[in-house]
C-alpha positions in Angstrom: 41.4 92.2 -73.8 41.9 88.5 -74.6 43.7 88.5 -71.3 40.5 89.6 -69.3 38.4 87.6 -71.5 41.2 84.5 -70.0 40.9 85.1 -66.8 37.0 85.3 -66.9 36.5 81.8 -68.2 39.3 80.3 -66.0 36.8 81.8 -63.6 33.9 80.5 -64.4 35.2 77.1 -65.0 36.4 77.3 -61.4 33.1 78.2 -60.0 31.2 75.7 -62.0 33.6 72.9 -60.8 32.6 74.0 -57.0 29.0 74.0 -57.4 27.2 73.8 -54.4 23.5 74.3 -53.5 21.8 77.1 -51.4 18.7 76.8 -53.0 15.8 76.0 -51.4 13.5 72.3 -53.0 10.2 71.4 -51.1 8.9 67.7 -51.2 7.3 65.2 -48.7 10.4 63.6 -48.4 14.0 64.1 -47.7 14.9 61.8 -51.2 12.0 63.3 -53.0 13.5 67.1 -51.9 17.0 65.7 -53.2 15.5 64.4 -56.1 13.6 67.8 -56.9 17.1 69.6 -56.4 18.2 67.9 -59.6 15.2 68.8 -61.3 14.5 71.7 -60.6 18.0 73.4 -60.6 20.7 70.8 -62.1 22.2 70.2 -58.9 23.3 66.8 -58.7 21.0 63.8 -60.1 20.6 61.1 -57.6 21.6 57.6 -58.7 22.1 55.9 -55.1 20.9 56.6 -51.6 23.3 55.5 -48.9 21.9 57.0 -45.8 19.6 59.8 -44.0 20.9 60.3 -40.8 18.8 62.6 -38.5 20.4 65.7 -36.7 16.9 66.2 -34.4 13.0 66.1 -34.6 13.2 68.6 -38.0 17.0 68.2 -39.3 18.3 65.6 -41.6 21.7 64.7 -43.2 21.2 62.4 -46.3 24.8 61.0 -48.0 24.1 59.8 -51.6 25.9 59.0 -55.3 25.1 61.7 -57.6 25.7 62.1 -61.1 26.8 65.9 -62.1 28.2 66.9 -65.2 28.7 62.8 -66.3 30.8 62.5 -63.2 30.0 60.4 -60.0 30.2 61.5 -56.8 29.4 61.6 -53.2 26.7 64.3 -52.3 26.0 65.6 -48.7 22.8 67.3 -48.5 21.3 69.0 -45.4 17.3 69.2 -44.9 14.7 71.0 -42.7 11.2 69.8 -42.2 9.1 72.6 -42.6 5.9 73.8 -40.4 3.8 72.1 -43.2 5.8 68.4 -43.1 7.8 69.3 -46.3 11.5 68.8 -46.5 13.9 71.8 -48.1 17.1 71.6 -48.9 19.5 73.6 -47.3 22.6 72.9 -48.1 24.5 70.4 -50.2 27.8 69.8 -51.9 29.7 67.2 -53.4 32.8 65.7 -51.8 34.2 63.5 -54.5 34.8 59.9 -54.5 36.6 58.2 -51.8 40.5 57.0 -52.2 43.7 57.6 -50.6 44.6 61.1 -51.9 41.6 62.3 -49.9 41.7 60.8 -46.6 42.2 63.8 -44.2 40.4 66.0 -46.6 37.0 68.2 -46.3 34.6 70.1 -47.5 32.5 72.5 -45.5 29.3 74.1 -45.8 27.6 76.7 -43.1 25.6 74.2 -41.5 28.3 71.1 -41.6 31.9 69.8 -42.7 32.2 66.3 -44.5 35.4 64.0 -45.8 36.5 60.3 -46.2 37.9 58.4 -43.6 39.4 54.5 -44.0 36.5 52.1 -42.4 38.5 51.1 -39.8 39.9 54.5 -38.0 37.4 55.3 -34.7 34.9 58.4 -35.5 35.2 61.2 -33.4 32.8 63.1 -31.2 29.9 64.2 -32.8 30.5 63.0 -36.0 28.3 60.7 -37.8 29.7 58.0 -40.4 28.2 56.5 -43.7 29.4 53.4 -45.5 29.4 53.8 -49.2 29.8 51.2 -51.8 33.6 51.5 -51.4 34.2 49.1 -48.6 37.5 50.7 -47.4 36.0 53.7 -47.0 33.6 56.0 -44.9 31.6 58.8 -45.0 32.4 61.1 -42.2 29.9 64.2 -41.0 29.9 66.9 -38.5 26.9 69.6 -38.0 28.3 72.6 -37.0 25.0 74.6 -36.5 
């Protein structure tokens, strides 16, 4: 029994420590949609905005410091614009904070994969990069939709 009851919180320690976002927050902006995220379902709360980067006409990619659990981070966060000029969030998930042990790391959601790269190694094709406050360091992004 105590064995069961164990592994369950092991578990759910696990999965808490991996929390990403699937839900769906509506606002009139990408930040304000980010921001919502926080509010509405504890995701991440946004302290610093580094950079929206748009995919296309409707699609956006916006890389920011968030604050989950009293721990900063880096958060990637996909948006849509809806048919009504809303953004929603559909995917977002943090990646950590930049330094050496990551480089060559990822994370991947089902609509793109994001890591660290050192600010002076050349991007590759189709991959978008984001400075950060860490000036050796970059955000790198690739959609994969």
């Amino acid at each position: 029994m105590l064995r069961k009851l164990f592994y369950m919180t092991c578990l759910a320690v696990v999965l808490a420590g991996c929390q990403t976002a699937d839900k769906n927050s509506t606002s009139n902006t990408p930040q304000e949609a980010i921001e919502q995220l926080h509010a509405e379902e504890g995701f991440a709360e946004v302290v610093k905005l580094y950079r929206t980067v748009e995919i296309d006409n409707d699609k956006v990619i916006t890389v920011y410091k968030g604050l989950l659990d009293e721990t900063e981070e880096i958060f990637i966060a996909k948006l849509n614009k809806e048919k009504d000029d809303t953004w929603t969030v559909t995917d977002a998930i943090g990646i950590g904070m930049p330094s050496d042990e990551n480089i060559g790391e990822s994370v991947k959601t089902s609509s793109f994969e994001a890591g660290f790269t050192k600010k002076n190694n050349a991007p590759s094709p189709n991959t978008k990069l984001v400075q950060t406050d860490d000036k050796k360091y970059r955000v790198w992004i690739k959609v994969i939709e």
